[in-house]
One Martini backbone bead per residue (centre of mass of N, CA, C, O) as a GRO file, in nm:
protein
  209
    1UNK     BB    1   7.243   8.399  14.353
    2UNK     BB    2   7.300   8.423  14.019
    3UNK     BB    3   7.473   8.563  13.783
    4UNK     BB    4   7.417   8.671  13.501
    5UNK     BB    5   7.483   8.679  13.166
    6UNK     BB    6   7.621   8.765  12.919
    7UNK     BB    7   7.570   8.922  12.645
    8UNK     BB    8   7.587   8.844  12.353
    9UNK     BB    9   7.728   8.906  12.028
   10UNK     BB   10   7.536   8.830  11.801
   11UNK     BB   11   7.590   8.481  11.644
   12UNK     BB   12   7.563   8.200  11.622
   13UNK     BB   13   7.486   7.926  11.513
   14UNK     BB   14   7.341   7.821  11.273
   15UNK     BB   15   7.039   7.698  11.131
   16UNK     BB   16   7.005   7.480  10.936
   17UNK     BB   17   7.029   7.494  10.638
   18UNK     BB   18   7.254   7.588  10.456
   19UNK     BB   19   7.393   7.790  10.247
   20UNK     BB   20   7.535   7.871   9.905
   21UNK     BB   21   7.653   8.116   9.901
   22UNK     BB   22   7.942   8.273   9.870
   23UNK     BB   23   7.969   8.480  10.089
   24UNK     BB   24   7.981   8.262  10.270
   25UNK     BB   25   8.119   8.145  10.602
   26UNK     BB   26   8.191   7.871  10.737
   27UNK     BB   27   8.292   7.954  11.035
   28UNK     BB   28   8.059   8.092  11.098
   29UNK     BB   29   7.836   7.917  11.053
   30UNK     BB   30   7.947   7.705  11.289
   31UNK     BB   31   8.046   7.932  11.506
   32UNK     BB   32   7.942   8.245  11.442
   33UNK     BB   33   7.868   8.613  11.499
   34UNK     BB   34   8.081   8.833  11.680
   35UNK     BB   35   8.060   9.095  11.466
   36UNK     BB   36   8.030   9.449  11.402
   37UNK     BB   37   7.768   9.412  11.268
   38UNK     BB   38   7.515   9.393  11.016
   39UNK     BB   39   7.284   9.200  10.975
   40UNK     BB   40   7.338   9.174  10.659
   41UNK     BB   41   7.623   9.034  10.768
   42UNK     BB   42   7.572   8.791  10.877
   43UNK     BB   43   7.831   8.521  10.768
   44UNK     BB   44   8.033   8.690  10.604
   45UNK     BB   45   8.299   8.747  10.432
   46UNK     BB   46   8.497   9.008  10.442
   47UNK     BB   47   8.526   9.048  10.096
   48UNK     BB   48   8.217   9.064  10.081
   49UNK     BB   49   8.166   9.326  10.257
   50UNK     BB   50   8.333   9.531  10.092
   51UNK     BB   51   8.240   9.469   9.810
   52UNK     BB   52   7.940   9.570   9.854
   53UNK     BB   53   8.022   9.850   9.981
   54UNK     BB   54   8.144   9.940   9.698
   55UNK     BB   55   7.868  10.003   9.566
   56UNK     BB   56   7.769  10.264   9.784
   57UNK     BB   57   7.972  10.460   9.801
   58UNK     BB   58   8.048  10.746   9.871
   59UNK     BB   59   8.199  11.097   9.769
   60UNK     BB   60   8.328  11.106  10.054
   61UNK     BB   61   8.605  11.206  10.206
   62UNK     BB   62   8.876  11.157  10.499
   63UNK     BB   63   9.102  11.388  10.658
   64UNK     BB   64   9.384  11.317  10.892
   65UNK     BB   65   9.617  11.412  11.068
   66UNK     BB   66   9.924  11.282  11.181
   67UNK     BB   67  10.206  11.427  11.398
   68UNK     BB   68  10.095  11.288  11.723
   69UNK     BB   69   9.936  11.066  11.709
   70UNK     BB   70   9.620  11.042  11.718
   71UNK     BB   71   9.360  10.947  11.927
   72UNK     BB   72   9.087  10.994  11.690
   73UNK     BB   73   9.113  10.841  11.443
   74UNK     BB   74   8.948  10.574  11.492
   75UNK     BB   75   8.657  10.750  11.522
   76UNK     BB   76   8.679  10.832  11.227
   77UNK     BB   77   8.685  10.599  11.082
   78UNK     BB   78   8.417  10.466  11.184
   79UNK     BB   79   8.233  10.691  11.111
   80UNK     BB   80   8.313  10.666  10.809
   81UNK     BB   81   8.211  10.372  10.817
   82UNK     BB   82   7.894  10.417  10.858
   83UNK     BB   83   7.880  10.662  10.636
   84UNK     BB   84   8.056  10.540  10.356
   85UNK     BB   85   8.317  10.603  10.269
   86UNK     BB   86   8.557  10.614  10.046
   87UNK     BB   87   8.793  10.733  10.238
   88UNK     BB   88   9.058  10.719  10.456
   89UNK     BB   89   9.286  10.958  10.536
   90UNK     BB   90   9.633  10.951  10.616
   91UNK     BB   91   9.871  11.279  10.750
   92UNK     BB   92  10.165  11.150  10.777
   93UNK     BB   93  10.196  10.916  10.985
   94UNK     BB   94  10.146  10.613  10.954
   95UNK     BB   95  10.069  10.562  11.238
   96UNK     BB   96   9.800  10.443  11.434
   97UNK     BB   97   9.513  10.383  11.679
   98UNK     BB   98   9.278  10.140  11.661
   99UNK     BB   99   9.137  10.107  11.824
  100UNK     BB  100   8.864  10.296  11.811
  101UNK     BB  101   8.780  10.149  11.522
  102UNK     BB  102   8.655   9.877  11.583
  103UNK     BB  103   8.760   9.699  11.305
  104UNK     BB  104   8.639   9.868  11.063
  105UNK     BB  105   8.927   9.907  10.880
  106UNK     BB  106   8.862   9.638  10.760
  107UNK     BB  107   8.634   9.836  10.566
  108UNK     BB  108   8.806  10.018  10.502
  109UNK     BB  109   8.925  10.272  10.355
  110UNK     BB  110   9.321  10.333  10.393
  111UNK     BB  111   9.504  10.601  10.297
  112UNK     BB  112   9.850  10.719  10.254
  113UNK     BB  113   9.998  11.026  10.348
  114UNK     BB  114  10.336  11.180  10.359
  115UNK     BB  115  10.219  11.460  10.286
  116UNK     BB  116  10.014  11.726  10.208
  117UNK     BB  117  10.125  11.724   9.888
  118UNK     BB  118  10.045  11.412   9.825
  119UNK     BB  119   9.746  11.490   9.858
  120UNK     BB  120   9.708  11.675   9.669
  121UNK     BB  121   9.777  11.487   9.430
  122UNK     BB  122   9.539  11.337   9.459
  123UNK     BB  123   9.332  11.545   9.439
  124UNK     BB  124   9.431  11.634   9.137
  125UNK     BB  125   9.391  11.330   9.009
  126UNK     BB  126   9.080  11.318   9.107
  127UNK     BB  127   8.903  11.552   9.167
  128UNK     BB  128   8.921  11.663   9.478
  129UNK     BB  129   8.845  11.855   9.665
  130UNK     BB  130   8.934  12.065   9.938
  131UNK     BB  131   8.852  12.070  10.304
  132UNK     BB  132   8.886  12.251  10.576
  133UNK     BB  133   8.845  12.193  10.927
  134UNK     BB  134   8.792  12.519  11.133
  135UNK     BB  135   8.917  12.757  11.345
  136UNK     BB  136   8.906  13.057  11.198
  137UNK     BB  137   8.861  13.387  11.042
  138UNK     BB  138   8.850  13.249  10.726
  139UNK     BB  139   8.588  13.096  10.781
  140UNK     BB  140   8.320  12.872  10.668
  141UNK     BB  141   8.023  12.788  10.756
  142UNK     BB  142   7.882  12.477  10.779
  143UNK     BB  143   7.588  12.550  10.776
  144UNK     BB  144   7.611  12.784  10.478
  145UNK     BB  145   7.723  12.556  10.327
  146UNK     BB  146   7.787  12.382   9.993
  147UNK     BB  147   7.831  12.077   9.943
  148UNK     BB  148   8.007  11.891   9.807
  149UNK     BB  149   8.002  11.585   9.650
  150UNK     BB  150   8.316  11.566   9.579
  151UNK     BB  151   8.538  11.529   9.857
  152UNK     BB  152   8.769  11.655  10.139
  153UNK     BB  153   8.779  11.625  10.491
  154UNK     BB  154   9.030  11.826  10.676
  155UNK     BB  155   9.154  11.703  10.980
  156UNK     BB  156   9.305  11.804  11.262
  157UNK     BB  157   9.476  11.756  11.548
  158UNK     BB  158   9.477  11.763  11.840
  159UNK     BB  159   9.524  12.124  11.910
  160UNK     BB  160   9.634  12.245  11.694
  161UNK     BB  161   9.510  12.145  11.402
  162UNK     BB  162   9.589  12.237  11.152
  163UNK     BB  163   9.808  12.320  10.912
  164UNK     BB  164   9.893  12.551  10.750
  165UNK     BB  165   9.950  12.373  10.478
  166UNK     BB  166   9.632  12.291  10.502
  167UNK     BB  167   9.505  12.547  10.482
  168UNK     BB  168   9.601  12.684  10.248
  169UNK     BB  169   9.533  12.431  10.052
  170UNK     BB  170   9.225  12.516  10.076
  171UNK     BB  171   8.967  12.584   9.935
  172UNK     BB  172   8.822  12.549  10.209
  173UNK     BB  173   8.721  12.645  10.540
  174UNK     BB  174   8.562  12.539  10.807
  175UNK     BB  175   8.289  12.560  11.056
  176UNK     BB  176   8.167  12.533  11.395
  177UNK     BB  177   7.896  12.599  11.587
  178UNK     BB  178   7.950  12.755  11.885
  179UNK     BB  179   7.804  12.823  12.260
  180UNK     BB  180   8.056  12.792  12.438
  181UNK     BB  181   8.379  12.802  12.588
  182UNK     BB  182   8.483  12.683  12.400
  183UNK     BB  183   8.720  12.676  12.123
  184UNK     BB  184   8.685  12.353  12.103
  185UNK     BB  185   8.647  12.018  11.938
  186UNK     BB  186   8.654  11.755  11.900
  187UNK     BB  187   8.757  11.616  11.634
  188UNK     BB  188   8.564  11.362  11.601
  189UNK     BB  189   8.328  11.572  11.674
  190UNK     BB  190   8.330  11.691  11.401
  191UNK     BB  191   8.356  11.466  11.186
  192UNK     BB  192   8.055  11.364  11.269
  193UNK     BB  193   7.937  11.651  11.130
  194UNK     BB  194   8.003  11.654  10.891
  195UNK     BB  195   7.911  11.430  10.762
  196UNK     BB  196   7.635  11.459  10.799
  197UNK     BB  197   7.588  11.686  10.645
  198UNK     BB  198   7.665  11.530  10.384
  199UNK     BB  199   7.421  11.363  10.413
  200UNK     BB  200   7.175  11.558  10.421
  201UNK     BB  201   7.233  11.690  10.146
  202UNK     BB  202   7.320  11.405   9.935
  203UNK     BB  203   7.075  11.186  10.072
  204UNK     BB  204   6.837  11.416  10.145
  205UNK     BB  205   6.796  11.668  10.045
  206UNK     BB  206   6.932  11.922  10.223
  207UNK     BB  207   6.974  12.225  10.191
  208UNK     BB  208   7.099  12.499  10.248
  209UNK     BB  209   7.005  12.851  10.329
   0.00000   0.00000   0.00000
């Protein structure tokens, strides 16, 4: 008995009459799409997949510290890609892992701060308020915070979490409802719990109570 074939990833060659439109890229089109994309996306050029994604972005940006390479940054780029995030900061070393990205990050906006004063000058060169995710004293529920429509979601690195400069800086600090023994959870999912509240909020308009 022989063992079946892994099942492939996208899509093969074209058939039929090719497309004529300038998205269509032609090595996709002859050779098919085994990129991570969504069915609307497949054989389309990749400046072209860029630029559509710019016409729906949201107004949430996703900031997070890298003082220590941390190895979740690539999983936050993802989630921001999959939400349609404005852009992911990242603030601190220059590097940081992509693999956990898996290729997003060619389709997210990625833009580096070499410390949190440049983030500051940024968010206010742009009107857009900053908040930090952790759990601190002074932390405000995020379940019960009713988050602006326009906003940068500030997320510290696995262990140490923000840095007091950025704790400091932050309109406000939010905190996620646990109920278990752990003291904190995983950066990653933490970012990816923040971003669907703000989903939820101003994309299905669903207020907090």
């Amino acid at each position: 008995m022989t063992e079946s074939a892994e099942p492939q990833v996208g899509v093969g060659p074209w058939t039929g009459p090719w497309p004529v439109e300038e998205h269509f890229d032609p090595e996709l089109l002859a050779e098919g799409d085994r990129r991570n994309v969504v069915d609307k996306y497949r054989y389309w050029k990749h400046d072209a997949i860029v630029a559509d994604l710019d016409t729906s972005r949201h107004d949430f940006h996703v900031g997070v510290e890298n003082w220590q390479h941390d190895l979740n940054i690539g999983s936050v780029v993802r989630t921001a890609n999959a939400f349609n995030a404005a852009a992911v900061h990242i603030v601190g070393k220059r590097r940081w892992n992509r693999r956990g990205a898996m290729v997003t990050d060619k389709y997210q906006h990625v833009i580096h701060h070499p410390s949190v004063d440049d983030l500051l000058s940024w968010c206010a060169e742009n009107d857009v308020p900053l908040l930090g995710i952790d759990n601190f004293p002074d932390s405000v529920p995020l379940e019960t915070y009713d988050l602006p429509k326009r906003c940068l979601l500030l997320f510290g690195q696995e262990g140490p979490g923000l840095s007091e400069e950025a704790h400091q800086a932050s309109r406000d600090v939010l905190s996620i409802a646990q109920f278990g023994s752990t003291r904190s959870m995983n950066a990653a999912a933490a970012a990816a719990i923040t971003m669907h509240s703000w989903i939820r909020r101003h994309v299905y308009d669903q207020p907090v109570n």
